[in-house]
C-alpha positions as CSV (number, residue, x, y, z in Angstrom):
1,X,174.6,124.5,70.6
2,X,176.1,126.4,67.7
3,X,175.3,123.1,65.8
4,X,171.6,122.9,67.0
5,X,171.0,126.5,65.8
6,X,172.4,125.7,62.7
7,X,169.9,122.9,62.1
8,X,166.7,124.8,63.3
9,X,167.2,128.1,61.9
10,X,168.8,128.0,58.6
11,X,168.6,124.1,57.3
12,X,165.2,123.5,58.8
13,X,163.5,126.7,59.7
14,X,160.3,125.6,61.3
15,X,160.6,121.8,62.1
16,X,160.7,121.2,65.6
17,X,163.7,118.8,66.8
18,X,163.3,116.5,69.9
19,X,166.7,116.2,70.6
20,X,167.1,113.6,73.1
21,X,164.4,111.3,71.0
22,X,166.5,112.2,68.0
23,X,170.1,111.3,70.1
24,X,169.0,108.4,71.4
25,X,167.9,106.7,68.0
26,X,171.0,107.8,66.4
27,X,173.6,107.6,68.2
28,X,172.7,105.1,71.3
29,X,171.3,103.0,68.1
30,X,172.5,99.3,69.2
31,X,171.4,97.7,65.6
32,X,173.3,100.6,64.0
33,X,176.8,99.8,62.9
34,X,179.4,101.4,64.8
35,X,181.5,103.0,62.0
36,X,177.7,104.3,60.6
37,X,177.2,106.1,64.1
38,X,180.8,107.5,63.9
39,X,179.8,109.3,60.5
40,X,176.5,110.3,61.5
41,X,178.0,112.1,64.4
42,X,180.9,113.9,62.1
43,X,178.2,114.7,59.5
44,X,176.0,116.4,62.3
45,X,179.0,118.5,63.5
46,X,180.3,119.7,60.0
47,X,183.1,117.3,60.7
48,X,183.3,115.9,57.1
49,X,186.0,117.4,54.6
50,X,183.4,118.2,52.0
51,X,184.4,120.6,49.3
52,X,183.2,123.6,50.6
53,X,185.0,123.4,53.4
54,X,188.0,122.5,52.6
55,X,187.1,125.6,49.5
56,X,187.4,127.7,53.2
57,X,190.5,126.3,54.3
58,X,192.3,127.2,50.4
59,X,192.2,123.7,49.8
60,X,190.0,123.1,47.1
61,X,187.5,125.5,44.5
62,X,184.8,123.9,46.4
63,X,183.8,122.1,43.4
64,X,182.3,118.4,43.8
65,X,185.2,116.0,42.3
66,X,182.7,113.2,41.2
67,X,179.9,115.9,39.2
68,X,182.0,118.5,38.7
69,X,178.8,120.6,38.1
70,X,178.1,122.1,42.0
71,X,179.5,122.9,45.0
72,X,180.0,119.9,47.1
73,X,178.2,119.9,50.5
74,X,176.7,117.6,52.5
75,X,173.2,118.0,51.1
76,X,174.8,117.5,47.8
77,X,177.2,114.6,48.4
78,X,173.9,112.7,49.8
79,X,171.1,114.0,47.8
80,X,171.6,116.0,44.3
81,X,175.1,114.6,42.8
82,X,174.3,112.5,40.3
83,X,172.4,109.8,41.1
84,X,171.7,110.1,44.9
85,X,167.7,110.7,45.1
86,X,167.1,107.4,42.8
87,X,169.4,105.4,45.4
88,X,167.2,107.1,48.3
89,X,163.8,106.2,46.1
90,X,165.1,102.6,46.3
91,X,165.5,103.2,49.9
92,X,162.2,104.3,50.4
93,X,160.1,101.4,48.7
94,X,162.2,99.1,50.8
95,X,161.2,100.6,54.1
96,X,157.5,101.6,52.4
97,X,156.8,97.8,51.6
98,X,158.5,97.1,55.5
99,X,156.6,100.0,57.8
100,X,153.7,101.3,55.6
101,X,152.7,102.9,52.0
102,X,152.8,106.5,53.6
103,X,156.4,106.6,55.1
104,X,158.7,109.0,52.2
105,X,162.0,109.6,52.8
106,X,162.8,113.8,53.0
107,X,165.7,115.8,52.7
108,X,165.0,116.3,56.4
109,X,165.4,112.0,57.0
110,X,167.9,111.8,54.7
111,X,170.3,114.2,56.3
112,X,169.3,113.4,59.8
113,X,167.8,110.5,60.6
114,X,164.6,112.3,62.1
115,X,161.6,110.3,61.7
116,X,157.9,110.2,62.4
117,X,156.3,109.5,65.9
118,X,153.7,107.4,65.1
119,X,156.2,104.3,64.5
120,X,157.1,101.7,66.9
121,X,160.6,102.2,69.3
122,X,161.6,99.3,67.2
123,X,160.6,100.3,63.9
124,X,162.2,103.7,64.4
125,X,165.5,101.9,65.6
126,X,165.4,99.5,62.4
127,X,164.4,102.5,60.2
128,X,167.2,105.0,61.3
129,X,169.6,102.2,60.8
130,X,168.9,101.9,57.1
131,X,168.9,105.6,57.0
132,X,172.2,106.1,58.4
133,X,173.8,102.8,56.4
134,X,172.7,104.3,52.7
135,X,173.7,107.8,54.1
136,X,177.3,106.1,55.0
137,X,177.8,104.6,51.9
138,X,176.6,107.2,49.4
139,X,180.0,108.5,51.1
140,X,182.1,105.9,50.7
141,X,181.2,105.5,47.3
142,X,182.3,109.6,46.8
143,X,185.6,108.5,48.5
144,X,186.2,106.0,46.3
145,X,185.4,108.4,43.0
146,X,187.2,111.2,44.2
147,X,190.4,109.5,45.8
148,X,190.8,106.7,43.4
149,X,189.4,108.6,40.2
150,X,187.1,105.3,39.5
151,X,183.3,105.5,38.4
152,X,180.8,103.7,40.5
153,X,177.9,103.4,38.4
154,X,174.3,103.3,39.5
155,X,174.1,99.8,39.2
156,X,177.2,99.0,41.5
157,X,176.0,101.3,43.9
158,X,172.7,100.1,44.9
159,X,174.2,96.6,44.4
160,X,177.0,97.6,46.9
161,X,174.4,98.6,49.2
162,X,171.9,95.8,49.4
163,X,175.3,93.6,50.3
164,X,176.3,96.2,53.0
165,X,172.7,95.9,54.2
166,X,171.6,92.5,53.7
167,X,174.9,91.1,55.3
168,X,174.6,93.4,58.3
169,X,170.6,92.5,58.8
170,X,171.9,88.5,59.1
171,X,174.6,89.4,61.5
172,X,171.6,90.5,63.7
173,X,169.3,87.6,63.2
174,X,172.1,85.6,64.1
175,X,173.0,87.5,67.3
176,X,172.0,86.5,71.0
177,X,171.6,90.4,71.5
178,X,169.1,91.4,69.1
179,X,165.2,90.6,70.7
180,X,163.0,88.2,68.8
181,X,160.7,91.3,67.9
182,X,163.5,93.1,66.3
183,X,164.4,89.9,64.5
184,X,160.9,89.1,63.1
185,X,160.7,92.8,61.6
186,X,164.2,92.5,60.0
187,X,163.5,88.9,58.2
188,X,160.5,91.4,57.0
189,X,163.0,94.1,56.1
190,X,165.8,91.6,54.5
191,X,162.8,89.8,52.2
192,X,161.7,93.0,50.8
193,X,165.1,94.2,50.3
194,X,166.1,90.8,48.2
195,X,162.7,92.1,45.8
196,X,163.3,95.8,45.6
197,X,167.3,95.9,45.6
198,X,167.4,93.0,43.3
199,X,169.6,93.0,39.7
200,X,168.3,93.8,36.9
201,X,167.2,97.5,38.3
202,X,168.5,100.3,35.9
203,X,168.6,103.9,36.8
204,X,165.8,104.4,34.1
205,X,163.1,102.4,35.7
206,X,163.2,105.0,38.9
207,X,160.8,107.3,38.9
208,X,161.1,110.6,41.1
């Protein structure tokens, strides 16, 4: 409950959460990986040793350790450090070109998964999965800069991720679980990826 308030009154003030819609589609999310559901759930109940929390348990300044310009949070870890909303932008022409030219991607979707009502059960599955993948490894590549003091670049990121993806997205055209519907709209989703998460992107080319 403590957690709901949190996200209604001082993150979003004003946006109106369905939570069983929302639940369902992320955490009872069957195309979702497993370890992805796992982090969305810690990253919904302030279980992630971000900076600023570990700043309140006189373990760190609460500086972020990959910037070292703000104080690390989970809005910042996923959105502002360095170059987080250019991955997202990515992101969001991918699913653009998949579901339709007036989907954007907000701070809101980014950090929770909550999307709009007008899109297909399946769609919404298929989006939320992407969602929660990119939010997953945005974090995993912090991890690695912070732990093992390496710098992933732009480039290796958004490479790093259209492997994550793409691999995952042919595991499920493969399997006898996922429906033919599902696996129609993710050939849709892989092609589009191949174009918009293809080399020779540079972090100049993105515009915000």
């Amino acid at each position: 409950i403590l957690t709901k308030t949190y996200w209604e009154t001082y993150a979003f003030p004003g946006v109106i959460f369905k939570w069983d819609s929302w639940y369902r589609y992320n955490f009872e999310n069957r195309l979702t990986p497993r370890k992805v559901i796992d982090f969305n759930w810690k990253a919904f109940y302030n279980l992630i040793y971000m900076e600023s929390k570990l700043r309140r348990m006189n373990c760190s300044d609460g500086i972020c350790k990959v910037c070292h310009l703000e104080t690390e949070n989970l809005e910042h870890m996923l959105m502002s450090c360095l170059y987080r909303r250019k991955i997202w932008k990515l992101v969001e022409n991918v699913i653009q070109c998949s579901f339709g030219n007036n989907y954007n991607i907000s701070k809101l979707e980014a950090l929770c998964g909550i999307l709009p009502e007008d899109l297909q059960n399946n769609d919404i599955s298929i989006i939320n999965m992407i969602l929660g993948m990119t939010r997953y490894h945005l974090y995993l590549m912090r991890n690695i800069m912070k732990k093992e003091e390496k710098y992933v670049s732009f480039t290796e990121c958004y490479i790093r991720l259209r492997y994550y993806i793409t691999n995952h997205i042919k595991l499920l055209l493969i399997s006898k679980y996922t429906v033919q519907d599902v696996k129609d709209k993710l050939n849709e989703v892989l092609n589009h990826i191949m174009t918009t998460l293809r080399n020779g992107i540079n972090e100049h080319s993105i515009n915000l």
